[in-house]
Backbone of each chain as ProteinMPNN parsed JSONL, in Angstrom:
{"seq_chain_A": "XXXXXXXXXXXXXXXXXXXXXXXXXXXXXXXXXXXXXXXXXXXXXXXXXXXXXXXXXXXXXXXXXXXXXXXXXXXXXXXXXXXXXXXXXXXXXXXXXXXXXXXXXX", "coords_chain_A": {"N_chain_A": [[7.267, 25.587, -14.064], [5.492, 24.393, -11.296], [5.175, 21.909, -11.021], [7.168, 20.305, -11.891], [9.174, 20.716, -10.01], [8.514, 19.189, -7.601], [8.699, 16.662, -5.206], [8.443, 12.976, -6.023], [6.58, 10.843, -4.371], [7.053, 7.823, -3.093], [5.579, 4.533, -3.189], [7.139, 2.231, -2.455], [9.141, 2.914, -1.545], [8.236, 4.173, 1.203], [6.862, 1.825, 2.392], [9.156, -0.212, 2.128], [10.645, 1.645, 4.417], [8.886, 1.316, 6.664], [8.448, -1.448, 6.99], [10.851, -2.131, 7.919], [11.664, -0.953, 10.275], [9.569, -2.269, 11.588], [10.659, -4.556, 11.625], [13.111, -3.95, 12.954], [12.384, -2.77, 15.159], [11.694, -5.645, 16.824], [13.72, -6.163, 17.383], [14.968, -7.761, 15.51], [17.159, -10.05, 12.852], [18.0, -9.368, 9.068], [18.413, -11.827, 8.47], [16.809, -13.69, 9.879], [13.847, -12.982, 9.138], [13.862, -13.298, 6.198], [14.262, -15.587, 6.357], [11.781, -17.417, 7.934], [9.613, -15.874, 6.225], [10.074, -16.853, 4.207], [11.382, -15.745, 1.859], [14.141, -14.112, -0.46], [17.683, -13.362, 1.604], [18.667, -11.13, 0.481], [16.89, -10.11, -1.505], [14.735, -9.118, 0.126], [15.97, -7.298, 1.634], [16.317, -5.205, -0.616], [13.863, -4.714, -0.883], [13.541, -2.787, 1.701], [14.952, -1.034, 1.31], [13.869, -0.035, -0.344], [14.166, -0.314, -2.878], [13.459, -2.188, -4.511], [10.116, -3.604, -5.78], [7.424, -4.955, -3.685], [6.187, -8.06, -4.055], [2.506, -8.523, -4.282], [2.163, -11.056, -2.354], [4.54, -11.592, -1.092], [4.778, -9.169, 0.584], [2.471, -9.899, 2.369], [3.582, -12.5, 3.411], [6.195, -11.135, 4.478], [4.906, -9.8, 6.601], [3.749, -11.594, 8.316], [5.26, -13.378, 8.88], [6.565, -11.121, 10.44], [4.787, -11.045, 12.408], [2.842, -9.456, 12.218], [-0.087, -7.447, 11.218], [-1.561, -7.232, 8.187], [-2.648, -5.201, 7.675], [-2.045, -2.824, 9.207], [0.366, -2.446, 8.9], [-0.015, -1.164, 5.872], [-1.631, 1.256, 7.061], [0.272, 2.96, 8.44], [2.183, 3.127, 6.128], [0.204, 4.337, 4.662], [-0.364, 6.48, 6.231], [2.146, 7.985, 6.995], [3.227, 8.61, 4.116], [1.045, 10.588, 3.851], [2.339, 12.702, 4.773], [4.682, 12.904, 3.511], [3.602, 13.936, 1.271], [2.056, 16.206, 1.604], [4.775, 17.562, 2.854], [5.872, 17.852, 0.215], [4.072, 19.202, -1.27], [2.549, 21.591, -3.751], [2.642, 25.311, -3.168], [0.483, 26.243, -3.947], [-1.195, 24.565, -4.036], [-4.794, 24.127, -2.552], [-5.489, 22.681, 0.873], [-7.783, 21.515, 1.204], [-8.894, 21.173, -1.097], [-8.741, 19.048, -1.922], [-9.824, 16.057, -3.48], [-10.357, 13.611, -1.34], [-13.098, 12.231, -0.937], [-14.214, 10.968, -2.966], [-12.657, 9.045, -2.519], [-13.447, 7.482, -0.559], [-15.785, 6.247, -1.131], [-15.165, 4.444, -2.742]], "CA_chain_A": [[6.163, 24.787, -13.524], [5.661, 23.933, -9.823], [5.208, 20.471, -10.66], [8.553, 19.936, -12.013], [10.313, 20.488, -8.108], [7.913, 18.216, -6.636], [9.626, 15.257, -4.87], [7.575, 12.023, -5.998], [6.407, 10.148, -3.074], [6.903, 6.581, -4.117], [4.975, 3.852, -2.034], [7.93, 1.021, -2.146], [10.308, 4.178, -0.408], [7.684, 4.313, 2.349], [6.998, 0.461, 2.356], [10.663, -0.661, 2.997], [10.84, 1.868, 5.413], [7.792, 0.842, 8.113], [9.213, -2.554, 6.989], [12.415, -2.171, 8.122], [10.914, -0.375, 11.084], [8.714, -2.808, 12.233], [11.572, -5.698, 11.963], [14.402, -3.195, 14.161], [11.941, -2.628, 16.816], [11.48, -6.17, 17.311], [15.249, -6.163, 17.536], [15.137, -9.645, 15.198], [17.61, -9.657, 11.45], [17.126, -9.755, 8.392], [18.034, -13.363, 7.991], [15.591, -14.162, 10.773], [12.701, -12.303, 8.47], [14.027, -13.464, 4.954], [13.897, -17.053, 6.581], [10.937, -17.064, 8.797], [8.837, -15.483, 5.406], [10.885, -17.507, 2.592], [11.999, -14.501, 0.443], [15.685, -13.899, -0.224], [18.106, -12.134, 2.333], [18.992, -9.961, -0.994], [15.469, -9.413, -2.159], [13.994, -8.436, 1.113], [17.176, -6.102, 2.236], [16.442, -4.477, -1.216], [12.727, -3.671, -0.173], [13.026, -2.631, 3.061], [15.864, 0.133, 1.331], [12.692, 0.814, -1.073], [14.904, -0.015, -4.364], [12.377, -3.204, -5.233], [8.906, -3.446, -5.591], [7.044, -5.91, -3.038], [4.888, -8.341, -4.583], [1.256, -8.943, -2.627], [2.556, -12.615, -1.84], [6.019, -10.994, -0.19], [4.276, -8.371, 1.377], [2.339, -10.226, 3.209], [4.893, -13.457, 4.053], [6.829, -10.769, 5.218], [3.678, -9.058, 7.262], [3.318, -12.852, 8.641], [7.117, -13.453, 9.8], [7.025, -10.091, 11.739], [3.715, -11.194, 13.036], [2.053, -7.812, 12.268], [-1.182, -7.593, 10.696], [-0.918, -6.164, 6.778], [-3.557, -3.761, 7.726], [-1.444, -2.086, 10.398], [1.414, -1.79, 7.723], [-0.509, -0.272, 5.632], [-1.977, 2.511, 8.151], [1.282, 3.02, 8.773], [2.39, 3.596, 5.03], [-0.367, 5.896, 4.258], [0.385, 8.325, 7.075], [3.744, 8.448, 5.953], [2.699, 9.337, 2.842], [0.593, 12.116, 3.901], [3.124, 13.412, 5.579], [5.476, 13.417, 2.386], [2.495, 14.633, 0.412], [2.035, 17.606, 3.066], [6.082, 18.519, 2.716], [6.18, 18.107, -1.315], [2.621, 20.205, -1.48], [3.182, 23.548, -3.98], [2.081, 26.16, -2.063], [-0.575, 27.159, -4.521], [-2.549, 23.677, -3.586], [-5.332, 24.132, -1.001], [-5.367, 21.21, 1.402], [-9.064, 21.304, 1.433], [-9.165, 21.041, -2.699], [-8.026, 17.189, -2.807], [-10.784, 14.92, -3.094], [-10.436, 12.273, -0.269], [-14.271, 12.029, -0.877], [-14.567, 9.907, -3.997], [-11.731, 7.632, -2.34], [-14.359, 6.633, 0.962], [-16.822, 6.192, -1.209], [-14.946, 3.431, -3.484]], "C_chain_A": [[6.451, 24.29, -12.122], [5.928, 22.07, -9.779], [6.462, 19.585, -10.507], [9.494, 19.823, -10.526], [9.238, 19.679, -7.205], [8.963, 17.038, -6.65], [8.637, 14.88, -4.997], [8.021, 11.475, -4.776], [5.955, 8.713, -3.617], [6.971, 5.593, -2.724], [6.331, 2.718, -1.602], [9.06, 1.687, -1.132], [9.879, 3.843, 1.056], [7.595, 3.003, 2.927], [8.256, -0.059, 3.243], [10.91, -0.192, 4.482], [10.273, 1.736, 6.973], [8.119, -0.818, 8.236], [10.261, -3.124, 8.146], [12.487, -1.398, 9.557], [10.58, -1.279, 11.912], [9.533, -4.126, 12.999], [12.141, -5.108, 13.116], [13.513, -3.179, 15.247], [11.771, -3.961, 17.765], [12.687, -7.372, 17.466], [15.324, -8.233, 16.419], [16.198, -9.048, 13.069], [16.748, -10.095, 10.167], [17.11, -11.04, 7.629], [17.175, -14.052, 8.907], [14.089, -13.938, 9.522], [12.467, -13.183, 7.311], [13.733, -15.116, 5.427], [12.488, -17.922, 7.295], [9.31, -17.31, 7.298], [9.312, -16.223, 3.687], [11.494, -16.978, 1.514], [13.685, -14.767, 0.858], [16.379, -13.222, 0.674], [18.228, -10.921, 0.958], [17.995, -9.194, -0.63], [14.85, -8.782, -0.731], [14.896, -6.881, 1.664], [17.166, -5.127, 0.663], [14.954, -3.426, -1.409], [12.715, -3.2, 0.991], [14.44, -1.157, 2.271], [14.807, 1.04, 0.326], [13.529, 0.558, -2.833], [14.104, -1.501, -5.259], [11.18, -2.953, -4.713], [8.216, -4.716, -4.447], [6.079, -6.247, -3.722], [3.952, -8.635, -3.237], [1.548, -9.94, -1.552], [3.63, -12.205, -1.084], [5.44, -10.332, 0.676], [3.607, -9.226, 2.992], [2.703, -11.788, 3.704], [5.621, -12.969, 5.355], [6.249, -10.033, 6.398], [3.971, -10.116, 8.162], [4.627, -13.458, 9.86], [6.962, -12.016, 10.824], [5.888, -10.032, 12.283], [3.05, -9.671, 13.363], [1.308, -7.746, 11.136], [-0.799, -6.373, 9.31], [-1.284, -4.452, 6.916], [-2.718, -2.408, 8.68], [0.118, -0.822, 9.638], [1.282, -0.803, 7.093], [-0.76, 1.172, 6.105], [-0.752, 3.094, 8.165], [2.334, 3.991, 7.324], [1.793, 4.886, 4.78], [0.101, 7.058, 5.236], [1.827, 8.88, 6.862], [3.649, 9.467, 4.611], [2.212, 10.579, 2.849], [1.446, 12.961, 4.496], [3.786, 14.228, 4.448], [4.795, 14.082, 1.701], [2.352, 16.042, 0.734], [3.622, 18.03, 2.801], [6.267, 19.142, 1.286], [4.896, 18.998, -1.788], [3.288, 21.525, -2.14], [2.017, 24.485, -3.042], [0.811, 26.515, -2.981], [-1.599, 25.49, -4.367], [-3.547, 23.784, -2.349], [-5.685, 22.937, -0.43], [-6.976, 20.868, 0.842], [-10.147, 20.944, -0.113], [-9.137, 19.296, -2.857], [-9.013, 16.682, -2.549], [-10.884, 13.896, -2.778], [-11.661, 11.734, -0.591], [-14.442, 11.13, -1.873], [-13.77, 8.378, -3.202], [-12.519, 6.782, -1.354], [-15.169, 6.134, 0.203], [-16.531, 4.668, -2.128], [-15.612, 2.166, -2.328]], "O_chain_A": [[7.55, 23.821, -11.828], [6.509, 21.311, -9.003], [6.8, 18.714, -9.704], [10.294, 18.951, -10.187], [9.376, 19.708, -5.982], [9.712, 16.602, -7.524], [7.669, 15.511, -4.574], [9.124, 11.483, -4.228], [4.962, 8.432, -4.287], [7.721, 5.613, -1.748], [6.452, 2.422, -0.414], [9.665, 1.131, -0.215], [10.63, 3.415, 1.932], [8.205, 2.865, 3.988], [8.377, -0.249, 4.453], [11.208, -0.898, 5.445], [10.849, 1.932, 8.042], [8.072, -1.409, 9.315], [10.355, -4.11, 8.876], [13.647, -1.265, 9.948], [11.141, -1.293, 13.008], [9.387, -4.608, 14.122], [11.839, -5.546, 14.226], [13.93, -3.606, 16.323], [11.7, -3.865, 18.99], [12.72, -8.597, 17.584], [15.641, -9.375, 16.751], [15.93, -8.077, 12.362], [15.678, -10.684, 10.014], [16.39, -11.405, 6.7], [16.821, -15.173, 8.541], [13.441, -14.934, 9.199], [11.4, -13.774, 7.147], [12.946, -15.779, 4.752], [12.352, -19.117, 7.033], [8.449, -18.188, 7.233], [8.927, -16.059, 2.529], [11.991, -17.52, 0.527], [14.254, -15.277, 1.823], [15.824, -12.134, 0.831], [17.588, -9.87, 0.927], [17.919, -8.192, 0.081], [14.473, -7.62, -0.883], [14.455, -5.771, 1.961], [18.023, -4.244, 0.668], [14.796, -2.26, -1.771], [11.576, -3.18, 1.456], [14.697, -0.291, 3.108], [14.803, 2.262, 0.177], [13.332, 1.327, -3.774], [14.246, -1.71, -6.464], [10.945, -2.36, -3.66], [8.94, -5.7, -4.603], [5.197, -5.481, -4.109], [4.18, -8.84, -2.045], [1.335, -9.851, -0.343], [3.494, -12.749, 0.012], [5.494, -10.843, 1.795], [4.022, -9.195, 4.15], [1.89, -12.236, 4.512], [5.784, -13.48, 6.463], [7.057, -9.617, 7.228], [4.609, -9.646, 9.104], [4.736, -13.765, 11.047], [7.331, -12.092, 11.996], [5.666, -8.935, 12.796], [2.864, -9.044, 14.406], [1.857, -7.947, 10.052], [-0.184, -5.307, 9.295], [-0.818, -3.35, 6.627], [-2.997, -1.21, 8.624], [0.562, 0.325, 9.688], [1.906, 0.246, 7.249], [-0.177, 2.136, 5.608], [-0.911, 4.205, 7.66], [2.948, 5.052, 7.439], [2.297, 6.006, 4.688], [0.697, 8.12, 5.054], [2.319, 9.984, 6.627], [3.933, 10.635, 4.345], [2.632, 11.52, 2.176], [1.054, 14.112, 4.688], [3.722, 15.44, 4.242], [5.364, 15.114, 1.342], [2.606, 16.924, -0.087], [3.63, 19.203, 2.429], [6.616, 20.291, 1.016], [4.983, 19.46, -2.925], [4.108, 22.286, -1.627], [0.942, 24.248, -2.489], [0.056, 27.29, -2.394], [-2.788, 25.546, -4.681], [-3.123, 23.541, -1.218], [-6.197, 22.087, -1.158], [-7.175, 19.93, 0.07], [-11.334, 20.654, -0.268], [-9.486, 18.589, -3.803], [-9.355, 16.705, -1.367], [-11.377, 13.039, -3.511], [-11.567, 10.507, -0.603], [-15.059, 10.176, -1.399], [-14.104, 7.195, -3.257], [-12.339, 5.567, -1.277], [-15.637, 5.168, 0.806], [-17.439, 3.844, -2.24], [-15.606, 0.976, -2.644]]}, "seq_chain_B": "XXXXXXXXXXXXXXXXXXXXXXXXXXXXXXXXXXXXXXXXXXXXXXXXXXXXXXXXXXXXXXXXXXXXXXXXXXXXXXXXXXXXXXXXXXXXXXXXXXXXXXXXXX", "coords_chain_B": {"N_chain_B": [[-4.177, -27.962, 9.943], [-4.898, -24.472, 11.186], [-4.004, -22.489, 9.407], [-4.497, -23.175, 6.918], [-6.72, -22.726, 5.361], [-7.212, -20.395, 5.871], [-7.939, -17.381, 3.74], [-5.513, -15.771, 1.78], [-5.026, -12.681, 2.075], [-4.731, -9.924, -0.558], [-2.702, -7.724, -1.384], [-2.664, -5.908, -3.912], [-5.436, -6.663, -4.996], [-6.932, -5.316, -2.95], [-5.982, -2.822, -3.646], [-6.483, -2.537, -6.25], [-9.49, -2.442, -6.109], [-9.933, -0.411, -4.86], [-9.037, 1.799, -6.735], [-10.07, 1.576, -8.822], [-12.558, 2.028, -7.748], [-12.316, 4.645, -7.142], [-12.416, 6.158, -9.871], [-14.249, 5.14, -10.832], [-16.309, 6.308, -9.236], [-15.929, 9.168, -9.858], [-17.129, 8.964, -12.274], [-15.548, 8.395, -14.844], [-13.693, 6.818, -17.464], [-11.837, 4.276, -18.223], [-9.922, 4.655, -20.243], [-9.841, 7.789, -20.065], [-8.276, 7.885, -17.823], [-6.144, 6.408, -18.536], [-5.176, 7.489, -20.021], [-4.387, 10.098, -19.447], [-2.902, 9.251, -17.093], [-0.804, 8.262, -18.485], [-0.36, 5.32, -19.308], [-0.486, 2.03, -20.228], [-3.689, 1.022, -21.597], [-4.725, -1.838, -20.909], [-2.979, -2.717, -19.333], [-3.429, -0.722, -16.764], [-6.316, -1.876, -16.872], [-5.905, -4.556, -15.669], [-4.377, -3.876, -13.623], [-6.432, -2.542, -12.011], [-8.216, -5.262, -11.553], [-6.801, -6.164, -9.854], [-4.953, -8.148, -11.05], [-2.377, -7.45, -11.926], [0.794, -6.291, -10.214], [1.012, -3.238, -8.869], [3.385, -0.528, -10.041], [5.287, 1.537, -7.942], [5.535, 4.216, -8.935], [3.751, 3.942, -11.554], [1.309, 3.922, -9.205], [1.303, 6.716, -8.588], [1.18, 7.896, -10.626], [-1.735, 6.74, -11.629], [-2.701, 7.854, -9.321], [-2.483, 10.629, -9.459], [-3.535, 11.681, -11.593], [-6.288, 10.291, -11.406], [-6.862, 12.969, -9.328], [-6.795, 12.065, -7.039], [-4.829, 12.309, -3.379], [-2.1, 9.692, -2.751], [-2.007, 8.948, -0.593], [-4.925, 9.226, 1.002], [-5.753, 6.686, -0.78], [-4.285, 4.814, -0.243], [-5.003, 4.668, 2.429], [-7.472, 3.813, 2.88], [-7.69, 1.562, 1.264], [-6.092, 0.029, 3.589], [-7.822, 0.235, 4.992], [-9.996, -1.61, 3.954], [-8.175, -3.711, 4.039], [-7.948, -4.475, 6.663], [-10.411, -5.491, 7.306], [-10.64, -7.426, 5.622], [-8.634, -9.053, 6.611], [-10.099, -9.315, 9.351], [-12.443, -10.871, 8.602], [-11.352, -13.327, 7.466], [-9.551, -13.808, 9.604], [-8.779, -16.782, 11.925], [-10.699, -18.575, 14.555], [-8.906, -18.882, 16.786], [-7.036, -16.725, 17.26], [-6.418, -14.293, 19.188], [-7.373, -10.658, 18.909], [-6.561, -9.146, 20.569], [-3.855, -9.74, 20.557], [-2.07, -9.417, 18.372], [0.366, -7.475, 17.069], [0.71, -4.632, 17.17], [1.795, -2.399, 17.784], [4.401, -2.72, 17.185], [4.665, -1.855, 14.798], [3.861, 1.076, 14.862], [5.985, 2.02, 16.116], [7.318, 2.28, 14.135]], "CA_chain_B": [[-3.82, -26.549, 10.339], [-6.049, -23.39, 10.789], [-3.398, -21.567, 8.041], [-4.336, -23.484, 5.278], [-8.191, -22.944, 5.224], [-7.107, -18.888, 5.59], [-7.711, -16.786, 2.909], [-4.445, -14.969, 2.073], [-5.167, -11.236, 1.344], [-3.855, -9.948, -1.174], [-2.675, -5.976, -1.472], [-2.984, -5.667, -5.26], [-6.16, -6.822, -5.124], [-7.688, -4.471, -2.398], [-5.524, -1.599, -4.374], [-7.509, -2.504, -7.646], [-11.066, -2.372, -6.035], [-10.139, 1.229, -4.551], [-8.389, 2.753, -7.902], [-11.636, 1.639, -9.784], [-14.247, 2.785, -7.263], [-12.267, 5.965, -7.127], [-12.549, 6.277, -11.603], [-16.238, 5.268, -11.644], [-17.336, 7.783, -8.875], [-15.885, 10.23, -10.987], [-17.975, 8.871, -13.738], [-14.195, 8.16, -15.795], [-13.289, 5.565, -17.95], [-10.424, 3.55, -17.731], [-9.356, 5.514, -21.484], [-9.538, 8.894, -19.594], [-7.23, 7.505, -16.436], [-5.114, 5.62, -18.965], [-4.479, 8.556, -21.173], [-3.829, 11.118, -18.218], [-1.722, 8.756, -16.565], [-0.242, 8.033, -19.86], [-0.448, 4.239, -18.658], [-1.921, 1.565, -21.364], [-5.521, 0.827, -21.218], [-5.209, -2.846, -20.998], [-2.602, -2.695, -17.734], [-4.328, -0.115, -15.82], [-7.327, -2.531, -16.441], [-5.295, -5.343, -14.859], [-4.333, -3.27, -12.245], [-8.052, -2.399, -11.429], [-9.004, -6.396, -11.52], [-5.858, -6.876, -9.05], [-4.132, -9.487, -11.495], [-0.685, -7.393, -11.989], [1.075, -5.433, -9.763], [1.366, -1.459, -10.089], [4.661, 0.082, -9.789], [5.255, 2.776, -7.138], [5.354, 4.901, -10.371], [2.179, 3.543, -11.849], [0.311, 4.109, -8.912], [1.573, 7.633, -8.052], [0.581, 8.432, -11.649], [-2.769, 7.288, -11.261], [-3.072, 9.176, -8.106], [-2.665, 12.0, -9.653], [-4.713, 11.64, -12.882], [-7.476, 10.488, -10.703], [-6.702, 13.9, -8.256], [-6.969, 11.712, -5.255], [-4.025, 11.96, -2.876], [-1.865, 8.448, -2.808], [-2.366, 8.871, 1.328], [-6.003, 8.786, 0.691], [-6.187, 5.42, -1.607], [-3.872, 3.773, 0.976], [-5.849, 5.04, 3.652], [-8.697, 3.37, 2.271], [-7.011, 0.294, 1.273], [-5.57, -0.46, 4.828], [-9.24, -0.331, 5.979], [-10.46, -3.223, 3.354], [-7.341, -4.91, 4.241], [-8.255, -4.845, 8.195], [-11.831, -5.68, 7.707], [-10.413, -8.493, 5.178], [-7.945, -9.823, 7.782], [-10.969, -9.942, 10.647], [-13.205, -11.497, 8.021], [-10.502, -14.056, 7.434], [-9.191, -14.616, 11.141], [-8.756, -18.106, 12.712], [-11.279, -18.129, 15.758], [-8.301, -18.723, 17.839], [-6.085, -15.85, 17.103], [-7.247, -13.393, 19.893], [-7.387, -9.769, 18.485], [-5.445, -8.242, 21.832], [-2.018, -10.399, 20.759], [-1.592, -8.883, 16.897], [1.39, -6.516, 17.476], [0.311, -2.793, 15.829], [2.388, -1.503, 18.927], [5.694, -2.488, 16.83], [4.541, -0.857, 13.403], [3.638, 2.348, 14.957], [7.541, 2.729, 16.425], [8.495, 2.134, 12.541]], "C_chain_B": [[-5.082, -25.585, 10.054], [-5.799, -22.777, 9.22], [-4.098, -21.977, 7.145], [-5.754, -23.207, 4.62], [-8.022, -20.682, 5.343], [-6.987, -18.543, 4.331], [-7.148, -15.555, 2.627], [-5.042, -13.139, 1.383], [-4.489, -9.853, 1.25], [-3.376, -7.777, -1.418], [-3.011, -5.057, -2.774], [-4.908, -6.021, -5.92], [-7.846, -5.706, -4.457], [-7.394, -3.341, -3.444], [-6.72, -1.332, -5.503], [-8.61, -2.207, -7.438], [-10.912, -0.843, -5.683], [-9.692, 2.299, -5.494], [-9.802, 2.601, -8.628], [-12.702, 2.316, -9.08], [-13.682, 4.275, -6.941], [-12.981, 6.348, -8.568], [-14.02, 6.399, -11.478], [-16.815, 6.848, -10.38], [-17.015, 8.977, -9.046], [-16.501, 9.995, -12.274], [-16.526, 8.567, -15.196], [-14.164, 7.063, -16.132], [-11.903, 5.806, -17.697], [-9.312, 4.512, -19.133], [-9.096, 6.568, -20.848], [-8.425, 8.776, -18.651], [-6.19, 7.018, -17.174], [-4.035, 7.151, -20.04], [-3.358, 9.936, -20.28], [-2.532, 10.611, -17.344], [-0.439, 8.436, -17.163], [1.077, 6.289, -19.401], [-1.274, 3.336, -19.828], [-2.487, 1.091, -20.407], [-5.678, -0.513, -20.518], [-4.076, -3.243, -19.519], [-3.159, -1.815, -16.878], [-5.659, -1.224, -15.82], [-6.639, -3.979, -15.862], [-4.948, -4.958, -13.801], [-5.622, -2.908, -11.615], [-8.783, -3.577, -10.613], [-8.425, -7.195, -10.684], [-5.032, -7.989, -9.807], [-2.7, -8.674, -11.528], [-0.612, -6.357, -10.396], [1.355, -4.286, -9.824], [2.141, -1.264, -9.371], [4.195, 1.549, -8.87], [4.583, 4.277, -8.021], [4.214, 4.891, -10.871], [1.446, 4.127, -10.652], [0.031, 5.458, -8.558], [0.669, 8.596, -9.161], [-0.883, 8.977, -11.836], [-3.758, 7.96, -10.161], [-3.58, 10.205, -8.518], [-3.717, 12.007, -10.832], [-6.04, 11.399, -12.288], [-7.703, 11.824, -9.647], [-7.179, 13.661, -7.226], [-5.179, 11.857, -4.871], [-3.858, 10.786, -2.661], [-2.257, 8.158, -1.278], [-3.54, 8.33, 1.132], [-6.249, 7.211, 0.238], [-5.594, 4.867, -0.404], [-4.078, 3.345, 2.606], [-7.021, 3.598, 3.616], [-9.009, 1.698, 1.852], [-6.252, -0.922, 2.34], [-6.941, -0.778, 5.659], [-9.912, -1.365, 5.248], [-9.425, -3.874, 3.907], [-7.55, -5.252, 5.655], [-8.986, -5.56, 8.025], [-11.635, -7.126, 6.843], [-9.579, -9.844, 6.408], [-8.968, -9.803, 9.07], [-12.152, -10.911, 10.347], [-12.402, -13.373, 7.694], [-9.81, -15.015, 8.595], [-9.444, -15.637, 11.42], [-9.384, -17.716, 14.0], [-9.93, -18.205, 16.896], [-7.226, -17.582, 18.145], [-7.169, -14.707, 18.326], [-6.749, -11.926, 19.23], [-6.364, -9.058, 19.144], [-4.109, -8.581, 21.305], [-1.923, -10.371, 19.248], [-0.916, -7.556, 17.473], [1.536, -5.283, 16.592], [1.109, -2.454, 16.952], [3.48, -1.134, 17.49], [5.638, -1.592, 15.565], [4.753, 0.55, 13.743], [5.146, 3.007, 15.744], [7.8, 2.72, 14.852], [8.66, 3.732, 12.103]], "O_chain_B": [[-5.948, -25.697, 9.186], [-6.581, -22.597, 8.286], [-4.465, -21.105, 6.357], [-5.918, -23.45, 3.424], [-8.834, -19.919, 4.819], [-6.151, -19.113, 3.63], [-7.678, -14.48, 2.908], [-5.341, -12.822, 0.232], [-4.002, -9.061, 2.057], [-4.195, -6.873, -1.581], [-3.456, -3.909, -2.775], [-5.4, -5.665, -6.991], [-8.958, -5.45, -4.918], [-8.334, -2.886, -4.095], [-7.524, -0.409, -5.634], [-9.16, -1.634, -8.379], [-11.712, -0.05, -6.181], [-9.863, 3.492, -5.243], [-10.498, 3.572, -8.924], [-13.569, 3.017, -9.603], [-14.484, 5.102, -6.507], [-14.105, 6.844, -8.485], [-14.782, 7.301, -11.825], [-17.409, 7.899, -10.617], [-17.642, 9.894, -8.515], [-16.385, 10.761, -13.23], [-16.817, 8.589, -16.392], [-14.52, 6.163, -15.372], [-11.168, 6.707, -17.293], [-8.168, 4.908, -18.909], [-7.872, 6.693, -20.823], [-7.576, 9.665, -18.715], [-5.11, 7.109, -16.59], [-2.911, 7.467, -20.43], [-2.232, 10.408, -20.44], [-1.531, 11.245, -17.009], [0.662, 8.349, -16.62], [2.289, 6.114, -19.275], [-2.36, 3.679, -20.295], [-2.284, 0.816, -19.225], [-6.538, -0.604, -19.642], [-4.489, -4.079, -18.715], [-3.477, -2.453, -15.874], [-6.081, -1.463, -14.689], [-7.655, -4.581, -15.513], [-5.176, -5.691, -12.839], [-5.648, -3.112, -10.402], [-9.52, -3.451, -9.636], [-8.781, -8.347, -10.437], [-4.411, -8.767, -9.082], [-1.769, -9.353, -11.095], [-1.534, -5.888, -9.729], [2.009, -3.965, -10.816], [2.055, -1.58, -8.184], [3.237, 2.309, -9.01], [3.623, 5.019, -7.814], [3.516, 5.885, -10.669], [0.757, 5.066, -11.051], [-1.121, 5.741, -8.229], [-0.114, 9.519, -8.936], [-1.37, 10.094, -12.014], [-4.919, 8.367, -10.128], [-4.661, 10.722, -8.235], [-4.822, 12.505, -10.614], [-6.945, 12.183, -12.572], [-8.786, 11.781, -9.064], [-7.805, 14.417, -6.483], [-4.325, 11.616, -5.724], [-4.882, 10.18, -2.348], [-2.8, 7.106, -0.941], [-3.59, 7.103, 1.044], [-6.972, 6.536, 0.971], [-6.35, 4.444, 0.471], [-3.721, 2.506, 3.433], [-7.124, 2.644, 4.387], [-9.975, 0.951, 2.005], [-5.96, -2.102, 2.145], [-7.16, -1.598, 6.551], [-10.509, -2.152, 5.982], [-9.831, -4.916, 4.422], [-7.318, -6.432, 5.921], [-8.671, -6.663, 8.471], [-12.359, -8.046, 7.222], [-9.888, -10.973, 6.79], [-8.473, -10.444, 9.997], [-12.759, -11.574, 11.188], [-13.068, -14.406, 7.758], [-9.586, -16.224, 8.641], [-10.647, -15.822, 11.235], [-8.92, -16.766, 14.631], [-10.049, -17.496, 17.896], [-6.623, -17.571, 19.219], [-8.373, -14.477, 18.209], [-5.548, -11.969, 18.96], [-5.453, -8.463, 18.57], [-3.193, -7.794, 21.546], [-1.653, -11.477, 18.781], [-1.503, -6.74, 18.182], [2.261, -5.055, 15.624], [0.582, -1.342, 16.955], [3.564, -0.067, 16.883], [6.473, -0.713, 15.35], [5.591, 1.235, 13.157], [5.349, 4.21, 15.906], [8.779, 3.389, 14.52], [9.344, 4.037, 11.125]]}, "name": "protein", "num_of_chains": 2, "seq": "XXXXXXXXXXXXXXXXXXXXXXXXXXXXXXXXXXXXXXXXXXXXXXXXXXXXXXXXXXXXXXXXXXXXXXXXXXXXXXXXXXXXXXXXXXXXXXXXXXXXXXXXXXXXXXXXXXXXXXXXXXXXXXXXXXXXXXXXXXXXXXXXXXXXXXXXXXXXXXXXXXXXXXXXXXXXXXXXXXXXXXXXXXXXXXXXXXXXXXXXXXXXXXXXXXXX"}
């Protein structure tokens, strides 16, 4: 089965990493962040490696401390995603098969 | 303070409105998405209504059981969460000085 060698594309992977991203570029740590947004140094240094889940309330604390709008995050996530989606693709999917169309319409 | 009169918004909550309005405009119940995803009935419908959080796992699942790409939903979800965060905005926050520069190095 093709499905079986698919790499899952798991959102908290991608998450951490635009995270952890967004902090480095604005050269600041992550006890600046973890303090700033009130979460733990731990707990935040274990989403930003993608190995915890972010709750909504963290998410955006930590959105808030790196003064960057959630929505931006987001954007940011999904294209990631499609990206991974686009590498882990079996070859027998046609791009043009996936129905984006129900998702605009939610 | 402006903060305190902001209404925080929330990621589990946008998520839920765009996993459900994907299901219904496939005409699917929450039984068909729950079974496929092989997810119970009564957390996928918490995840729909935004009260829990869905696991990377969970949501990848019902990605696929719904045959939307996860890109897509989070696509989709980053644009309620903008249009939530401009609906939300403090008149004094000027739009120009929210920092999407630093995300898009992440």
């Amino acid at each position: 089965m093709v499905k079986e060698v698919e790499a899952l594309v798991l959102l908290r992977e991608e998450l951490g990493d635009v995270l952890r991203g967004a902090r480095r570029a604005q050269g600041r740590t992550l006890r600046d962040i973890s303090g700033t947004a009130s979460v733990s140094l731990g707990y935040l240094s274990e989403i930003e490696r993608g190995e915890k889940e972010a709750s909504s309330e963290l998410l955006s604390a930590v959105c808030e401390a790196l003064e960057v709008p959630m929505s931006a995050v987001l954007s940011r996530v999904a294209e990631r995603v499609e990206l991974a989606e686009q590498a882990s693709a079996p070859v027998a999917l046609p791009v043009g098969g996936r129905r984006t169309d129900v998702v605009s319409a939610a």
